[in-house]
Gaussian input, Z-matrix of N, CA and C with variables (Angstrom, degrees):
# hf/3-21g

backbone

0 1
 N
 C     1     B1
 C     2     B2     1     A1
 N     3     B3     2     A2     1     D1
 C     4     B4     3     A3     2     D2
 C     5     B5     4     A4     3     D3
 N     6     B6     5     A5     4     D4
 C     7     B7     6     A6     5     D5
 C     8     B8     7     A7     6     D6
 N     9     B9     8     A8     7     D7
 C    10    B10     9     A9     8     D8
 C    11    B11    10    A10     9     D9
 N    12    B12    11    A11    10    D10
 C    13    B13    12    A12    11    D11
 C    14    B14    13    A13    12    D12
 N    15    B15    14    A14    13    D13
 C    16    B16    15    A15    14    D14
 C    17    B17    16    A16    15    D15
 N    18    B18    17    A17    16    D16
 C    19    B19    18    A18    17    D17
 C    20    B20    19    A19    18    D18
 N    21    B21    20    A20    19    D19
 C    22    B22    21    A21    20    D20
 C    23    B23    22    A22    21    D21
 N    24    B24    23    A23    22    D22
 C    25    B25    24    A24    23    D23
 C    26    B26    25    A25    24    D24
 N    27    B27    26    A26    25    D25
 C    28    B28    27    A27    26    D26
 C    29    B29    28    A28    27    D27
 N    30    B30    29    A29    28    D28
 C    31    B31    30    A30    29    D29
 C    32    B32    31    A31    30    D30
 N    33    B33    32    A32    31    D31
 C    34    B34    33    A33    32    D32
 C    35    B35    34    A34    33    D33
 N    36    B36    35    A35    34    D34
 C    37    B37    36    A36    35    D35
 C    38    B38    37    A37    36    D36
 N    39    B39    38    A38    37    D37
 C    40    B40    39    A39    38    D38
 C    41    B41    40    A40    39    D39
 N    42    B42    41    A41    40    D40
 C    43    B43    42    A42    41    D41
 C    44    B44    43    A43    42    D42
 N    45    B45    44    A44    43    D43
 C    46    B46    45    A45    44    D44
 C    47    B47    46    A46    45    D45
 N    48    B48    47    A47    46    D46
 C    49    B49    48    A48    47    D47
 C    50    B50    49    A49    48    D48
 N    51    B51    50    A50    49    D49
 C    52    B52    51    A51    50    D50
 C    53    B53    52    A52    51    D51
 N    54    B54    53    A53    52    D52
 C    55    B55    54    A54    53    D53
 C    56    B56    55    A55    54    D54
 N    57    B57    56    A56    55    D55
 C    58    B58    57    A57    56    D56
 C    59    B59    58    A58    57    D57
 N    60    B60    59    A59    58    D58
 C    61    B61    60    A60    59    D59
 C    62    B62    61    A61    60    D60
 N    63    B63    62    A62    61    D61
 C    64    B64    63    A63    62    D62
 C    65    B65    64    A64    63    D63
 N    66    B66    65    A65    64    D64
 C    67    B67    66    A66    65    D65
 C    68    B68    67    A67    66    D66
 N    69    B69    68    A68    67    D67
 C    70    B70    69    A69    68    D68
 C    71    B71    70    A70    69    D69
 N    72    B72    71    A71    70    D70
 C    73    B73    72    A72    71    D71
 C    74    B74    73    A73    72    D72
 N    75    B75    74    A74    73    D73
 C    76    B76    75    A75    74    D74
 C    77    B77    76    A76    75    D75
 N    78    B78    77    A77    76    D76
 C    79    B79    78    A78    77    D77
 C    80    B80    79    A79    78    D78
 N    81    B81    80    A80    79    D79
 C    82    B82    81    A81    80    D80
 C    83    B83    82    A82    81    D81
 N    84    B84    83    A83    82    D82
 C    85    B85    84    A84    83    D83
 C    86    B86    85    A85    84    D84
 N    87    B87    86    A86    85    D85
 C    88    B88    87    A87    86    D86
 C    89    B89    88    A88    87    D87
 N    90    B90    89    A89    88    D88
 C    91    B91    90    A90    89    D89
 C    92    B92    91    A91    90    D90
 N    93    B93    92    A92    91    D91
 C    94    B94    93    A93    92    D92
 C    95    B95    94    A94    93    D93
 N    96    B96    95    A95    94    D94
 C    97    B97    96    A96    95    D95
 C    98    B98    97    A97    96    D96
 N    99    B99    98    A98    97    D97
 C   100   B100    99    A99    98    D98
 C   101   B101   100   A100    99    D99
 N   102   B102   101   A101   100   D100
 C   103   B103   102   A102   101   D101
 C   104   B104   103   A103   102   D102
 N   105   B105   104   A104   103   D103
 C   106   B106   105   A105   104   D104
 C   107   B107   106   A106   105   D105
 N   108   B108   107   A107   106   D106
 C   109   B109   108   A108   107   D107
 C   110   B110   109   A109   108   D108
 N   111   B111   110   A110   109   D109
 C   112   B112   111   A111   110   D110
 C   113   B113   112   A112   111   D111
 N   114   B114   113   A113   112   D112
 C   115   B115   114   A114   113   D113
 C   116   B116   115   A115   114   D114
 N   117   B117   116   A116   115   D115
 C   118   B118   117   A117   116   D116
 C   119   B119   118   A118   117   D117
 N   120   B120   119   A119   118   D118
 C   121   B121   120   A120   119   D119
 C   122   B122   121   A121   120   D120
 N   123   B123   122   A122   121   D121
 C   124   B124   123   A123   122   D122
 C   125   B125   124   A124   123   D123
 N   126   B126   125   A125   124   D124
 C   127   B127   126   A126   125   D125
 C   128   B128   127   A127   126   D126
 N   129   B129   128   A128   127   D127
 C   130   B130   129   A129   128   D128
 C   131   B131   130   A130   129   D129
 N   132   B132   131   A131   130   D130
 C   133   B133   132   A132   131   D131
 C   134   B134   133   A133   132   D132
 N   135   B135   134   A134   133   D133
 C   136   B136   135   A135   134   D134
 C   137   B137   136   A136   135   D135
 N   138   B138   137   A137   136   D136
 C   139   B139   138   A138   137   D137
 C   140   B140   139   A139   138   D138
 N   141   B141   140   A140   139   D139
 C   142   B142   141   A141   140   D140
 C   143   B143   142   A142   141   D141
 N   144   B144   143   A143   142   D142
 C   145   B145   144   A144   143   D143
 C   146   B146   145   A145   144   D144
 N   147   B147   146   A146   145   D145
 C   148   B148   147   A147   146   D146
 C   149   B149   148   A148   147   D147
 N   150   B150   149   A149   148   D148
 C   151   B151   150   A150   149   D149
 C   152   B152   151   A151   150   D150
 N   153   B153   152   A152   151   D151
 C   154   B154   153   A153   152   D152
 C   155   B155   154   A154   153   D153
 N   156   B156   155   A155   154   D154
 C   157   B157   156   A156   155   D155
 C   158   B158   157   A157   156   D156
 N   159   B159   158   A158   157   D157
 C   160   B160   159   A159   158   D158
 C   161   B161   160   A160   159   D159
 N   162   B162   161   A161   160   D160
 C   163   B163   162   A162   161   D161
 C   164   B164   163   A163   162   D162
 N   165   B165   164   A164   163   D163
 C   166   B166   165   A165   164   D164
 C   167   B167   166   A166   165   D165
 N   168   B168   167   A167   166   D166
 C   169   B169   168   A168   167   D167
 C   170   B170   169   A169   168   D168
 N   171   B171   170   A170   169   D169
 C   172   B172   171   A171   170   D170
 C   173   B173   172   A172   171   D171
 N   174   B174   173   A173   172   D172
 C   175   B175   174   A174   173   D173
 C   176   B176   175   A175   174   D174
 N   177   B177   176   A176   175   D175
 C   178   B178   177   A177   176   D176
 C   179   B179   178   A178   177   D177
 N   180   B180   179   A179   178   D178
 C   181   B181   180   A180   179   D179
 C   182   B182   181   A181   180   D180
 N   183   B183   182   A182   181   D181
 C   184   B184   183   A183   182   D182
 C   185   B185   184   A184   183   D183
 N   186   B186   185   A185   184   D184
 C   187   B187   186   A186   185   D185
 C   188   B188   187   A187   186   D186
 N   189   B189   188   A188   187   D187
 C   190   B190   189   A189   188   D188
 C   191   B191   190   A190   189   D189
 N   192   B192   191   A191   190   D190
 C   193   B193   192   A192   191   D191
 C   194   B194   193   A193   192   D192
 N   195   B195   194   A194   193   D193
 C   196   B196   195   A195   194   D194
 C   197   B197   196   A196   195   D195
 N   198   B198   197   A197   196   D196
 C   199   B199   198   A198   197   D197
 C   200   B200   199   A199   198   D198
 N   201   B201   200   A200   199   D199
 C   202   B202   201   A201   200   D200
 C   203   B203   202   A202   201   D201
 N   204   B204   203   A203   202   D202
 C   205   B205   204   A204   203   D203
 C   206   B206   205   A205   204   D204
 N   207   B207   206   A206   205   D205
 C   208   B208   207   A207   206   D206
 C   209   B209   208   A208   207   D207
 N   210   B210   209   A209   208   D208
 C   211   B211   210   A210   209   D209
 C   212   B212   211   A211   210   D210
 N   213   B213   212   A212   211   D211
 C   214   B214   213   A213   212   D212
 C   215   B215   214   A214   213   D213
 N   216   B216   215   A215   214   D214
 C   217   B217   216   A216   215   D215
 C   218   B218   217   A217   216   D216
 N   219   B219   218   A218   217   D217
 C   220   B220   219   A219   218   D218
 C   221   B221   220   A220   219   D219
 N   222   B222   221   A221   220   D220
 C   223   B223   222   A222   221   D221
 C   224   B224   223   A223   222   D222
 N   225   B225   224   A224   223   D223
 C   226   B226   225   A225   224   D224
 C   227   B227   226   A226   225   D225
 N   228   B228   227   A227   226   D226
 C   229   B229   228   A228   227   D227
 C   230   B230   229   A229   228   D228
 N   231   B231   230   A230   229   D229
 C   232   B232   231   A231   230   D230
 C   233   B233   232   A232   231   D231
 N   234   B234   233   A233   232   D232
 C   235   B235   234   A234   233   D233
 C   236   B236   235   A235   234   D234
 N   237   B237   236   A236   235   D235
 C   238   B238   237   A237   236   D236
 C   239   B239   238   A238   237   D237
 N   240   B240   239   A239   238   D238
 C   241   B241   240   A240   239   D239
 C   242   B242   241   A241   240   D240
 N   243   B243   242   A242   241   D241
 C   244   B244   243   A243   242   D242
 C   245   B245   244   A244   243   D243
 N   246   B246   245   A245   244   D244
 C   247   B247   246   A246   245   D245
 C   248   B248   247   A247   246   D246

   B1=1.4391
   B2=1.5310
   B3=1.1339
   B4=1.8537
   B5=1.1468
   B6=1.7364
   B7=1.6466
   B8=1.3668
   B9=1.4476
   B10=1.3617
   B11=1.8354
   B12=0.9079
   B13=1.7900
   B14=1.4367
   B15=1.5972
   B16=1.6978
   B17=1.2591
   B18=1.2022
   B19=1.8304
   B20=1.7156
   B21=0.8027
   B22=1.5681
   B23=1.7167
   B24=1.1329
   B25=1.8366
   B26=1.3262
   B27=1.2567
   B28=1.1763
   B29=1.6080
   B30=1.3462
   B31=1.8130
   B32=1.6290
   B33=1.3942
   B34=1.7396
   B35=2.1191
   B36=0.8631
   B37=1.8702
   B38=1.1700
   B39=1.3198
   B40=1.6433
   B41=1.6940
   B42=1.5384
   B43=1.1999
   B44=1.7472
   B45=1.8396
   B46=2.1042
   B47=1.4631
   B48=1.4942
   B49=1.0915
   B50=1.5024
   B51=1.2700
   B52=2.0419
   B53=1.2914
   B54=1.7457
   B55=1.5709
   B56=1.5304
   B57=0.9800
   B58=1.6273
   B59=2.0212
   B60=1.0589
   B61=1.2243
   B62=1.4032
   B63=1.6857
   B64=1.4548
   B65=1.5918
   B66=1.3599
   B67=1.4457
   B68=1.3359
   B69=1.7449
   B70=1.6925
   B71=1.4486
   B72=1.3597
   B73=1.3989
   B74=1.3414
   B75=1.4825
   B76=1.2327
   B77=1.6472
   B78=1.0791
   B79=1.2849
   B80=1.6617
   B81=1.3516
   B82=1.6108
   B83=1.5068
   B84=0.9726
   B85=2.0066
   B86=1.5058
   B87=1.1703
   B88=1.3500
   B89=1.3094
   B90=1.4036
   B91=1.8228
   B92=1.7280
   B93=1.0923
   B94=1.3846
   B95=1.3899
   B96=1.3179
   B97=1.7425
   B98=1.5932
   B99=1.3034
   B100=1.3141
   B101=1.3197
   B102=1.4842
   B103=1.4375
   B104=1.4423
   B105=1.8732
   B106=1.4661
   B107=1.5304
   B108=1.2089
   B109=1.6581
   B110=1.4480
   B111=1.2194
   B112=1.0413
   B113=2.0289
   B114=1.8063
   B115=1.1574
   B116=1.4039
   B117=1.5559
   B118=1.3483
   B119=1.9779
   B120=1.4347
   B121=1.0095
   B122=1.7143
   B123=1.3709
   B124=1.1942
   B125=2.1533
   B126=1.1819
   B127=1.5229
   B128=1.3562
   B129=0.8693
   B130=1.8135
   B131=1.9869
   B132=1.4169
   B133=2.0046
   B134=2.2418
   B135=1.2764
   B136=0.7768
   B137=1.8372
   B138=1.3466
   B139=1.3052
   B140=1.2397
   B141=1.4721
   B142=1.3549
   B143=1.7311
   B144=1.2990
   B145=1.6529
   B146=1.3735
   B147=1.1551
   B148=1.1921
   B149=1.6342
   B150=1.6937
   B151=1.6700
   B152=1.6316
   B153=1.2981
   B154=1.0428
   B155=1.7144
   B156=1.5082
   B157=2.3053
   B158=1.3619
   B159=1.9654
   B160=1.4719
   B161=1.6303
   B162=1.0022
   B163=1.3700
   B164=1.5827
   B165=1.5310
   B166=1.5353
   B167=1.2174
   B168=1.4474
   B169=2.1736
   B170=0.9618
   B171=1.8849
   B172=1.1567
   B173=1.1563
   B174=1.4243
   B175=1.5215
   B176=1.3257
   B177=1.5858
   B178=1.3984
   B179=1.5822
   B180=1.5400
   B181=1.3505
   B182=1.6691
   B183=1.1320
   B184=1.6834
   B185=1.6207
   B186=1.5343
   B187=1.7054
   B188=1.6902
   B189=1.4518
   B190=1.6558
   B191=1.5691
   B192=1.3183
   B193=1.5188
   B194=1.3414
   B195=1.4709
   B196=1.6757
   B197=1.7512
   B198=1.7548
   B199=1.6421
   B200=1.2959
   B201=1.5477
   B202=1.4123
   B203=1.5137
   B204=1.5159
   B205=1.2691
   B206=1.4077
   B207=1.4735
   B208=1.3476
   B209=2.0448
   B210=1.5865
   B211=1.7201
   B212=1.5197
   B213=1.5730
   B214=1.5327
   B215=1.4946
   B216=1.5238
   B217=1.1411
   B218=1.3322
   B219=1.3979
   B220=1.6476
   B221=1.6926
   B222=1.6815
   B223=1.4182
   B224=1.7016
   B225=1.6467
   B226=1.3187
   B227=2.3446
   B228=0.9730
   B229=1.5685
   B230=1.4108
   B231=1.6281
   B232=1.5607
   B233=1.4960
   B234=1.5993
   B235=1.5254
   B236=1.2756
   B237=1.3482
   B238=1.3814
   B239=1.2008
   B240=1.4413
   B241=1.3706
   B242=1.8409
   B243=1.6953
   B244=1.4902
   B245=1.5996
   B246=1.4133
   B247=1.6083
   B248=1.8699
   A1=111.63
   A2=112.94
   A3=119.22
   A4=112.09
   A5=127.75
   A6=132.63
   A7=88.55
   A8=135.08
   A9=140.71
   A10=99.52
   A11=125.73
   A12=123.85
   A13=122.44
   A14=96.64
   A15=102.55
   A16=126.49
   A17=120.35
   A18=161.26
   A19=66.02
   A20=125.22
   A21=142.96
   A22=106.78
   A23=113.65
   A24=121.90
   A25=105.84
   A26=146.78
   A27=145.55
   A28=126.32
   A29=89.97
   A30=120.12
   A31=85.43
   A32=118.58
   A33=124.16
   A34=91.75
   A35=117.30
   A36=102.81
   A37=106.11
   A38=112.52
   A39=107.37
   A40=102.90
   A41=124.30
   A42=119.21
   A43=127.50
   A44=94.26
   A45=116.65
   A46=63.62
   A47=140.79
   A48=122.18
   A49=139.40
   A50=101.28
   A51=104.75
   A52=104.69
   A53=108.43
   A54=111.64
   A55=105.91
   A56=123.10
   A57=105.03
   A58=104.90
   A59=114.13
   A60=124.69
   A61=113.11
   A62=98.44
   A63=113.14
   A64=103.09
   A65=137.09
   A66=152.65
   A67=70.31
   A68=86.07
   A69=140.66
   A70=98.65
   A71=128.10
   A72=147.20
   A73=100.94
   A74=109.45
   A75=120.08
   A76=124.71
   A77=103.47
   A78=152.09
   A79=90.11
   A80=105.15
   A81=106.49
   A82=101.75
   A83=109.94
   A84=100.06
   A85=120.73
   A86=114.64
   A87=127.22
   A88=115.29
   A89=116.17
   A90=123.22
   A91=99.66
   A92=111.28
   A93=124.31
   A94=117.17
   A95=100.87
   A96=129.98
   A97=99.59
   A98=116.97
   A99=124.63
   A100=78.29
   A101=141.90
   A102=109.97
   A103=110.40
   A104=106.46
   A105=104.60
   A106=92.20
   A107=114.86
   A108=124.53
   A109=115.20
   A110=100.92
   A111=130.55
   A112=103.40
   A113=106.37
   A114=103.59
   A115=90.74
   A116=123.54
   A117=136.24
   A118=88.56
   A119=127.41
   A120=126.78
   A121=133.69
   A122=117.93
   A123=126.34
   A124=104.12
   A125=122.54
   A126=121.46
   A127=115.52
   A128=139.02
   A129=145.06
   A130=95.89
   A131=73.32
   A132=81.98
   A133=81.77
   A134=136.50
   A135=161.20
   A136=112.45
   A137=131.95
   A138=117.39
   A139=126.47
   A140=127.53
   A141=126.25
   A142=89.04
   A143=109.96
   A144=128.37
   A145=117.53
   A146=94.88
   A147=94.89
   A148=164.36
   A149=96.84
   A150=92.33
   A151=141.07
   A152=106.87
   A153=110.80
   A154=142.86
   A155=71.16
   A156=81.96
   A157=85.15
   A158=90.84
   A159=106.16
   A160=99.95
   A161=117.24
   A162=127.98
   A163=127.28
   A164=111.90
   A165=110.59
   A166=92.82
   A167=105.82
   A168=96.37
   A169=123.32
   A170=95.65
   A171=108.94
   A172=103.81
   A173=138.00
   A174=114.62
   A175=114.78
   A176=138.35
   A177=118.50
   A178=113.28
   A179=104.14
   A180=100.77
   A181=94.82
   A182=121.62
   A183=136.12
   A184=97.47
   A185=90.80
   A186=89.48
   A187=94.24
   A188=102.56
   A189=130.41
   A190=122.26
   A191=105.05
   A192=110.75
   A193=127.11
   A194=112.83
   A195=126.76
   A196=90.65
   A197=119.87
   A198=111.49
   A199=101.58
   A200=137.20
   A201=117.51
   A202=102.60
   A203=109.31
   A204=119.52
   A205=96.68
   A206=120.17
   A207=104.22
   A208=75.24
   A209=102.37
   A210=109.26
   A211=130.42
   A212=97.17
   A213=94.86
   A214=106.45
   A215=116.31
   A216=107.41
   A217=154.86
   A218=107.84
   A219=120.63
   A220=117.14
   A221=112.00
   A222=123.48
   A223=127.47
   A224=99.38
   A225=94.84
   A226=92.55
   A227=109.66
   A228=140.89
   A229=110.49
   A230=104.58
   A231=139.38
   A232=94.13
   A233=121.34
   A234=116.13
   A235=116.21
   A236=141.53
   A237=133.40
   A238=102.82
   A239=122.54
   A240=153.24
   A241=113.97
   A242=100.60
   A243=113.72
   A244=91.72
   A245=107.23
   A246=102.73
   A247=97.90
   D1=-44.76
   D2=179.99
   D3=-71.33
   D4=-3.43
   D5=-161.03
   D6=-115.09
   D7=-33.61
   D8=-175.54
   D9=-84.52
   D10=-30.81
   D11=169.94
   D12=-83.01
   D13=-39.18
   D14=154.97
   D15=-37.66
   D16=-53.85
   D17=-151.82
   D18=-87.19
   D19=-119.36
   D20=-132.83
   D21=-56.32
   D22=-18.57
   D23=151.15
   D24=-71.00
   D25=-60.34
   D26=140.66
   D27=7.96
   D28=-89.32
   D29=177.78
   D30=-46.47
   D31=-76.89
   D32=-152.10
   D33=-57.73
   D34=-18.26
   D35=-177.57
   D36=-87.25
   D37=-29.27
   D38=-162.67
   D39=-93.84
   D40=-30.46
   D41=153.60
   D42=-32.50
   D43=-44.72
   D44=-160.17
   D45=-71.10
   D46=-88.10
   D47=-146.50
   D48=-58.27
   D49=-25.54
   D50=173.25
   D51=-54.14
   D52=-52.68
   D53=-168.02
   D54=-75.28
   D55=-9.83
   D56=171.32
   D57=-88.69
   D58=0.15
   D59=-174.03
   D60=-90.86
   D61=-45.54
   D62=176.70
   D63=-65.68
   D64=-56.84
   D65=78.34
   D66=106.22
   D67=-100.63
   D68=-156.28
   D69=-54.58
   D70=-61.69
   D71=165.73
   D72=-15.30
   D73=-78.69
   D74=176.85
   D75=-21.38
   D76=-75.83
   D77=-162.15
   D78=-51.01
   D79=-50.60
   D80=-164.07
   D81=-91.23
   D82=-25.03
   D83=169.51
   D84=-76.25
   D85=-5.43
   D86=162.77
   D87=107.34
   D88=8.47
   D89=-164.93
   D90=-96.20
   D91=-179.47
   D92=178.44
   D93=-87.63
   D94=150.21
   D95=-174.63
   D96=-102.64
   D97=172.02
   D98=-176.47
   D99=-128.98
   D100=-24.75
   D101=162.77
   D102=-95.77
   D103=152.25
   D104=-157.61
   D105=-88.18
   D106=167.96
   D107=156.50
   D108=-123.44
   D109=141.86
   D110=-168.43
   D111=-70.97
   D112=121.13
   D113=-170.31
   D114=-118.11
   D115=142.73
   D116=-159.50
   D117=-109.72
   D118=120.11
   D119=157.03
   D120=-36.28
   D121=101.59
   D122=-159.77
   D123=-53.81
   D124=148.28
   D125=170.59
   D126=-107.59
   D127=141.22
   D128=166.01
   D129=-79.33
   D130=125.63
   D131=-163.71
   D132=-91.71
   D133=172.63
   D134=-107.72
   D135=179.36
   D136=101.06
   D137=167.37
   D138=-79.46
   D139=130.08
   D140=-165.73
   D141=-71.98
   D142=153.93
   D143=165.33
   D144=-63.84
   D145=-49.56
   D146=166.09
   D147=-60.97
   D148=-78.26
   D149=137.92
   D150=-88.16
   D151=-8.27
   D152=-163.45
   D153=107.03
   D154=4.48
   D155=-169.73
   D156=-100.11
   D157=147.21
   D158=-177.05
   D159=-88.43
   D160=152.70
   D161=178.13
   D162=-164.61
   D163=156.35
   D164=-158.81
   D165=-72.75
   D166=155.49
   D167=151.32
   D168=-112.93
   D169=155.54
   D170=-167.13
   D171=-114.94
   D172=152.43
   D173=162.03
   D174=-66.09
   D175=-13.97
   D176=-167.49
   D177=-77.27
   D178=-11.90
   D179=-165.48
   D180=-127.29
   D181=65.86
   D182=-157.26
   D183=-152.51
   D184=118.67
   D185=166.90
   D186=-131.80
   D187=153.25
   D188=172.66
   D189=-101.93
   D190=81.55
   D191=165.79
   D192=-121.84
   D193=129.07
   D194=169.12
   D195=78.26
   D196=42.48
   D197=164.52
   D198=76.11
   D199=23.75
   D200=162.45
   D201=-167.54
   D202=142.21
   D203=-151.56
   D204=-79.57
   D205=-178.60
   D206=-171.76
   D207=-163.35
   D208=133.68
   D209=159.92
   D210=-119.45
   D211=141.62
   D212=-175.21
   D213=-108.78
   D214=158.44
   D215=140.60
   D216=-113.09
   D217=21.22
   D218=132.52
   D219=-106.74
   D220=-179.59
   D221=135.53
   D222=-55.26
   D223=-20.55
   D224=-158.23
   D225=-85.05
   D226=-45.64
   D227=162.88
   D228=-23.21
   D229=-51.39
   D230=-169.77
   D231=-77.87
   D232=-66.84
   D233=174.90
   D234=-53.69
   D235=-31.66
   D236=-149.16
   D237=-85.76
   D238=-40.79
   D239=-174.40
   D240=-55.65
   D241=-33.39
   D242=-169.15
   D243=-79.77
   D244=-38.50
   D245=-161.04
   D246=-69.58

């Protein structure tokens, strides 16, 4: 009885594993999963004026001059910009 439950703990792991194999397979040829994944909303990154690094915006680090917003990614970026 314990060699027939053995067997079937066995059988049931090595199944979880093909199909996560097949899974992966999947996954990488570009076709669909029956499990979903999780897609993170893409951002439009922003060039600072200043130096040049692209960056998200934020309002804390956002100044408004002459009707159009403008992002930094420092305070220090943000000051240089005022002068």
């Amino acid at each position: 009885m314990i060699r027939i439950l053995l067997l079937a703990i066995l059988f049931l792991l090595i199944a979880q594993a093909f199909w996560r194999v097949v899974d992966g397979i999947v996954r990488g040829a570009g076709g669909s999963s029956q499990r979903k994944r999780s897609v993170k909303p893409s951002m439009k990154l922003i060039r600072d004026p200043v130096c040049g690094t692209f960056v998200a915006p934020r309002q804390e680090l956002s100044l408004t001059a002459r009707g159009e917003t403008f992002y930094f990614c420092s305070e220090k970026c943000r000051r240089e910009f005022r002068r």
